[in-house]
N, C-alpha and C positions, 0 to 999 in steps of 0.2 A: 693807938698801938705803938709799943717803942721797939727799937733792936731787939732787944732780948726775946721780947715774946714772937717776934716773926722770926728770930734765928730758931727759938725752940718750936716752934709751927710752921715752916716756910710755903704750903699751899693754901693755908689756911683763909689768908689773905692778904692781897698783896695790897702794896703802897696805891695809894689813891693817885696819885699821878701814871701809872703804870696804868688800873683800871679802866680810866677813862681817855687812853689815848687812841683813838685810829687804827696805830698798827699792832691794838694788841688780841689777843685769839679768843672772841666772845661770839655768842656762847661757847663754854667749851664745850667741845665735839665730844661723844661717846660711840657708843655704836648704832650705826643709821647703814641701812639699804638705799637703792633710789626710791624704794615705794614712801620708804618713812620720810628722806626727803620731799616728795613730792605730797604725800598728803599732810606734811608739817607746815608748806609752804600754802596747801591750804586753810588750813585754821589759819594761819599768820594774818593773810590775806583776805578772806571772809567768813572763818566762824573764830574771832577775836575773843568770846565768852568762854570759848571751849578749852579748858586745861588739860595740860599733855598728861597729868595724872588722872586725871576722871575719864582716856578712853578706854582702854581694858574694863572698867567697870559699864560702861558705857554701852559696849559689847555684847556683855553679859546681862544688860537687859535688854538688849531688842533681842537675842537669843531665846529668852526666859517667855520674851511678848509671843516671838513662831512661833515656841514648842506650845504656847497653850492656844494658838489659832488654830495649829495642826494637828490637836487632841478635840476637838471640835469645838474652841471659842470662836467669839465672831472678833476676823482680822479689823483693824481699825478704820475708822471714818475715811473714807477718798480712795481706800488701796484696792485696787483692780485685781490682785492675787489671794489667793487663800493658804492657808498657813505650810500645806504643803509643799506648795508653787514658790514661796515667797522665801521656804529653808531649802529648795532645790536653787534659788539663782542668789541665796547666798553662800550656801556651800557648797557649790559647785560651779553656776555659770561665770559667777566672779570671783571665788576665792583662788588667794593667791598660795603659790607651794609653799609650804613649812619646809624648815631646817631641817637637817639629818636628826639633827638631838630636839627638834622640837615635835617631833612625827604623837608624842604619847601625851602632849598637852591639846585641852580642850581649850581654844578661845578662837573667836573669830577673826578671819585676815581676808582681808581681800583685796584687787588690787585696785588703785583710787582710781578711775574711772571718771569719778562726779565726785562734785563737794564736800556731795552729801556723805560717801563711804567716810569722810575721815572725822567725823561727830564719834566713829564706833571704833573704828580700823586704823592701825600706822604707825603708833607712838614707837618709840623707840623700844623701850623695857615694856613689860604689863607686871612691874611691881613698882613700888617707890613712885621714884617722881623723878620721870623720863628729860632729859632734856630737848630744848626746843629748836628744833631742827629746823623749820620752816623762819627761825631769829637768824640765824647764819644766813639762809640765802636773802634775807629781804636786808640784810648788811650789807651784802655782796652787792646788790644792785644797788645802794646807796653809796657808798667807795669808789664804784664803777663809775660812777657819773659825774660829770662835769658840774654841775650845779643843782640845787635843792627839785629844782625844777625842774629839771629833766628829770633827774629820779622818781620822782613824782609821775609823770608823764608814763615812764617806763612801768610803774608801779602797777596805775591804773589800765594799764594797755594790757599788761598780766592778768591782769583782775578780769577783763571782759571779754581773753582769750578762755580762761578758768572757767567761768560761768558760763552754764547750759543755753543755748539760746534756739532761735527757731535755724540759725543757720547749721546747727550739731544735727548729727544723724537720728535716726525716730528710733532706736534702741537706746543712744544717749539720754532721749529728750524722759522717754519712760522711762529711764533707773533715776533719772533725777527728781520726778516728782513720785513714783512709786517710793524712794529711801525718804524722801519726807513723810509722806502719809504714814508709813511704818515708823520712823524716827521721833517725829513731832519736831526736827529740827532743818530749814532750808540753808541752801548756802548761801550769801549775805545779799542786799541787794546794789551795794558801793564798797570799793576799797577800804580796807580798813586800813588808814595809815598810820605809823607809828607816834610815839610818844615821844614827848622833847628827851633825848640821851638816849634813846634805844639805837640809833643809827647818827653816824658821823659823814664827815665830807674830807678829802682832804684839801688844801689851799689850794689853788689856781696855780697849774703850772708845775707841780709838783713831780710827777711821773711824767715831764713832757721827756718823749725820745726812748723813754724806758718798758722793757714788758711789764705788763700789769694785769692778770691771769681775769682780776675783778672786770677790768673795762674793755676785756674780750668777750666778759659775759655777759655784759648789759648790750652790746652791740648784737652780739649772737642770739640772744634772746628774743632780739627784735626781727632775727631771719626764723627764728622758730614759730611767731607766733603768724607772722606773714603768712605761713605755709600752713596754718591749721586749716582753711578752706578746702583745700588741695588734698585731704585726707579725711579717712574714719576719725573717728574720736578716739578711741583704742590704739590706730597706729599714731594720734598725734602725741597723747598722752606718755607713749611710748618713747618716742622724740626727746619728748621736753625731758624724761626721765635719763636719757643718755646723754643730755646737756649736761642737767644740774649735778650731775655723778661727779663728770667729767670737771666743772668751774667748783665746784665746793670743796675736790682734794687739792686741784690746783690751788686756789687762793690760799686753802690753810699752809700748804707747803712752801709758798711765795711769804707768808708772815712768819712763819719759821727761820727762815731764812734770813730774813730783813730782822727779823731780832735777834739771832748767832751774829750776823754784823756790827748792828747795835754795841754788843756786848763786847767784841773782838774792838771797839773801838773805845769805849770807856776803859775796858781794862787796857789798852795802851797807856791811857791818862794816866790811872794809877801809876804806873810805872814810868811814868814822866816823860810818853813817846807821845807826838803828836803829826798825825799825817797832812802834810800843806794841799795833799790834792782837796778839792771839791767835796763838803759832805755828803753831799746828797750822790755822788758818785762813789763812794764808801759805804752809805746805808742802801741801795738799792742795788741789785743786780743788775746785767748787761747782758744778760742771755741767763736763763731759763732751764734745767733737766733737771725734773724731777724722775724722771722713768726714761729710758733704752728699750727703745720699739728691739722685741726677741731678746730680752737680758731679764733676771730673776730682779726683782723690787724688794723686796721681802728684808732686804739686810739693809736695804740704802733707803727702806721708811724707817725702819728701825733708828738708826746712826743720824736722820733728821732729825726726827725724835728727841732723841739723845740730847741733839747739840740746842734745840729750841728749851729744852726744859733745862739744862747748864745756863743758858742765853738768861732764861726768868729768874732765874736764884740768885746768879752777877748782878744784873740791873734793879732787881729790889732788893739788894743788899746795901748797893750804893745808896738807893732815895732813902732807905730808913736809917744807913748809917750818917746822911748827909743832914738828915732832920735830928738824929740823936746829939750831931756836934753843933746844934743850933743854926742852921743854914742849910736850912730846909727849900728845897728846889718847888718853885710856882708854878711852871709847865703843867703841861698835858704830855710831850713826848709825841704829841699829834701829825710831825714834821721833822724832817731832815735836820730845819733850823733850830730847833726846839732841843734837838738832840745837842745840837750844838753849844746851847746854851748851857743845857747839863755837862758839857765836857769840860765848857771852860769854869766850871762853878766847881768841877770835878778835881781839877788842875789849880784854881787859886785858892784851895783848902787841903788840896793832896797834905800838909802837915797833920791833917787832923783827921783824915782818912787812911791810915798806917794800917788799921789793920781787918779792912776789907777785905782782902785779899786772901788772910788764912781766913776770915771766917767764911770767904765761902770754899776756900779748900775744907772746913770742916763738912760743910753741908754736901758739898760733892761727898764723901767718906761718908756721913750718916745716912746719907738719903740715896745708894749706889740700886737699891732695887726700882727705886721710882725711877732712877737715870737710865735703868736697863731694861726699863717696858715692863718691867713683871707685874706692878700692881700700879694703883691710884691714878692720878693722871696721864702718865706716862703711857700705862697698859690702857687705859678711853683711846687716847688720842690715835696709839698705832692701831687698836680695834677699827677706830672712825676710817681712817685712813683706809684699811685694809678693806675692809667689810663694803664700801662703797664701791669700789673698784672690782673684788674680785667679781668673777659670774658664779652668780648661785648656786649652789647643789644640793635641787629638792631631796627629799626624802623618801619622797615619790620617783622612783625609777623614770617612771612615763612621762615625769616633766620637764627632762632633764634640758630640752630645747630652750625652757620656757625665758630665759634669759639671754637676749641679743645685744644688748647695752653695754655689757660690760668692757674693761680694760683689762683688766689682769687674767688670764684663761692658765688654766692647771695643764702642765707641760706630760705628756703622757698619762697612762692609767694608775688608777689606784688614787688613795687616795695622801699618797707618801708623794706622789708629784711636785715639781717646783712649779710656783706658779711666777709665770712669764708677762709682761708687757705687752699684748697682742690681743687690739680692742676688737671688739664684735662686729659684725655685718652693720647694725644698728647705731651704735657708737660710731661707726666711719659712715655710713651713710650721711649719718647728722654731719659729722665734720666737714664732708666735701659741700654738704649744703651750705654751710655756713660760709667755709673758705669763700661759694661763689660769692654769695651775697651782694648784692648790687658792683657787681663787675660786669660789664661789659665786653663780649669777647672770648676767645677759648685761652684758658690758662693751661699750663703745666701741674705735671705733680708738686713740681716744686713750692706752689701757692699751698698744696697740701700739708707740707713737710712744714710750709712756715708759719701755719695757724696751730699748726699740734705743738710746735713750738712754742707758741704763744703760750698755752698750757702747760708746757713744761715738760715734754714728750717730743723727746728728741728721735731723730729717723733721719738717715741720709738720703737726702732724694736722688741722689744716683744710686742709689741698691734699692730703688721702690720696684723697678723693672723686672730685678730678679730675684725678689726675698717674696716672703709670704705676703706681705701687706698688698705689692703688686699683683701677688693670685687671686688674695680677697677682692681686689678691685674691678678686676677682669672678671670673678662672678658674678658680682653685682651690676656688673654694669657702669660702670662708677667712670670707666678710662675706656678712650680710645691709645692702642698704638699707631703712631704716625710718624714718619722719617722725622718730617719735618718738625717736630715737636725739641726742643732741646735734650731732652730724657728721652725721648723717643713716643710718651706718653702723655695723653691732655686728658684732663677731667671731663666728665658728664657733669652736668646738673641732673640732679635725680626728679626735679618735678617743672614741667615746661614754664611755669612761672609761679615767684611765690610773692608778686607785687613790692612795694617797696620797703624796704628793711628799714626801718626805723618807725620807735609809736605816735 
């Protein structure tokens, strides 16, 4: 592919050195719920066979299989219920609430529970060819981790938290082998790990000292799965769903970020400015907001947005304009350093890079509706962004509870409300649990304020006492007030132990 053809296609596809780097945003995100997360992250993990375009169809035959058990055929070999029983606890005991606008579509939804629901249940879209949601978090836990190995470790610790066993409760153990006998598909019986290039690492040492939204998650994951004993299958499933919500917008937004940097730094080059501090204190951040606990999100995911898809049009403009002048850049982009090397490759050919610079003011001008979230990538990403965060609003009046995980909550009635930064009973549950996580000792709010920070949700913990998140905490249970506390307030642990956090 040379300049011209990626200047007149610029998403089309980008430079190979871009592709295959570490910090760049693969899969791209679309629109995903926690469910579609969480049963994406099943197939990833143990149904590996299963294509995110063959479950909508998929659906649609074990539908087709009840309705003819229910007309009086005989239900399949092994299955304990009969055709009736088997369309009342899929469309009802399990299914999950439909959308406002999807209240008049027939397909099956329900919420993952067991493995097994996501062979039928979860994709993203039920046309095309969804993308694969459960590839982003099993990235997230490879990033996250210190070495191949632990990833690994972490992977598999996942995998045998996920899978039904004798320790899951006896309504778990029967949806898992009742959705086989009806499916003809079980959940795996070992990790399915990935394939050489699907997941990266970054060097040793690279984010020491720095937040990294990923390697809160692999840590946190390991206080989530500690705590599955400690609960239903239902409420743990529920958990893990207000985790991966919460580390899957974080990291995209932490790579957004770190590539608006990126790009704010090569385009120095260009112009023949060169910063002497540290690069790797230039391409990484030093603190973390992506959202204001009680402040509207809505325009400041938008304006990330914005400045990440500018961020990708600058930097593959350079790699194709650098290969078109015959001094084409070797990297991956995988590291700080790396980056470095393209600046100074950037800077000892700036003669022959003159006129990067209007072409990508051209492409900023052609491409102003992608920049503005209105279609193509731009409109996925803020979908992705948005749609994970908010809290649901069934279609169904009566379910309107059914979502406790969420971040973003609709500020007043109707449905013209702003929607607001203000996670759920669920959502913060999970956080204060994590926050403890092998701490010893009574903490403050302030350990609260600095793990949501971690994720990029900022909160002043001196207004935790007197804002809403402090009355959330007080009903849960979550906080004692105590003079002696330096805020006045110390954290609960929500479960008397969840043994030790790490797989």
């Amino acid at each position: 592919m040379s300049l011209a053809e990626y200047l007149s296609s610029p998403w089309s596809k980008s430079h190979p050195a871009y592709r295959a780097s570490a910090l760049s945003i693969a899969p791209a995100p679309e629109y995903a719920n926690a469910e579609v997360l969480v049963a994406g992250l099943y197939r990833s993990i143990g149904l590996p066979g299963v294509m995110e375009r063959d479950v909508p169809g998929n659906g649609k035959q074990l539908d087709k299989l009840i309705t003819k058990a229910r007309d009086g055929g005989e239900p399949p070999a092994g299955a304990a219920l009969d055709g009736e029983s088997a369309q009342a606890l899929i469309n009802g005991v399990l299914q999950s609430p439909k959308l406002q606008n999807q209240s008049a579509k027939r397909f099956i939804q329900v919420t993952p529970l067991v493995g097994e629901t996501a062979w039928f249940s979860g994709s993203a879209r039920l046309a095309g060819n969804p993308w694969p949601a459960g590839a982003l978090l099993r990235r997230i836990v490879w990033l996250g981790s210190e070495t191949t190995e632990r990833a690994s470790a972490t992977w598999k610790a996942l995998f045998e938290a996920l899978s039904v066993t004798d320790g899951d409760d006896v309504f778990a153990r029967f949806l898992s082998s009742e959705l086989a006998a009806w499916t003809g598909h079980c959940f795996g019986s070992s990790a399915a790990m990935p394939g050489e290039g699907e997941v990266l690492l970054l060097p040793p040492g690279e984010l020491d000292g720095k937040p990294f939204p990923a390697r809160t998650f692999a840590s946190d994951l390991a206080a989530v799965i500690a705590a599955k004993p400690l609960m239903t299958r239902r409420q743990w499933t529920s958990m893990l769903e207000a985790l991966v919500r919460i580390a899957a917008f974080a990291h995209v937004a932490w790579l957004c970020e770190v590539q608006r940097r990126a790009w704010d730094i090569l385009r120095r080059a260009l112009s023949g400015v060169t910063d002497p501090a540290p690069l790797r204190d230039q391409l990484y951040p030093a603190s973390l907001a992506f959202l204001t606990f009680g402040m509207g999100a809505q325009a400041e995911l938008k304006d990330r947005t914005s400045a990440y898809l500018r961020a990708r049009l600058g930097v593959n403009t350079v790699l194709w304009s650098l290969a078109d002048a015959g001094v084409p850049f070797e990297g991956t982009l995988a590291s700080s350093s790396e980056l470095g090397q393209l600046r100074d490759l950037v800077v000892q050919h700036a003669s022959k890079l003159g006129s990067v610079l209007d072409h990508v003011d051209d492409l900023l001008e052609s491409e102003t509706r992608t920049l503005l979230c209105s279609k193509g990538i731009g409109s996925n990403l803020k979908e992705f962004a948005l749609h994970v965060l908010y809290q649901r609003i069934p279609g169904d009046t009566l379910l309107r509870g059914y979502d406790k995980g969420f971040v973003l909550h609709r500020k007043g009635a109707g449905r013209s409300g702003r929607w607001i930064c203000a996670p759920g009973p669920l959502a913060l549950l999970t956080l204060v649990h994590c926050s403890l996580a092998g701490v010893a000792g009574p903490r403050s709010v302030q350990r609260l304020a600095q793990h949501m920070a971690a994720y990029g949700i900022s909160v002043n913990h001196r207004d935790i006492a007197r804002n809403d998140l402090g009355h959330q905490l007080r009903m849960l249970g979550l906080v004692l007030d105590s003079p002696d506390a330096e805020t006045g307030m110390l954290l609960v642990a929500p479960f008397d132990t969840a043994g030790e956090a790490t797989p």
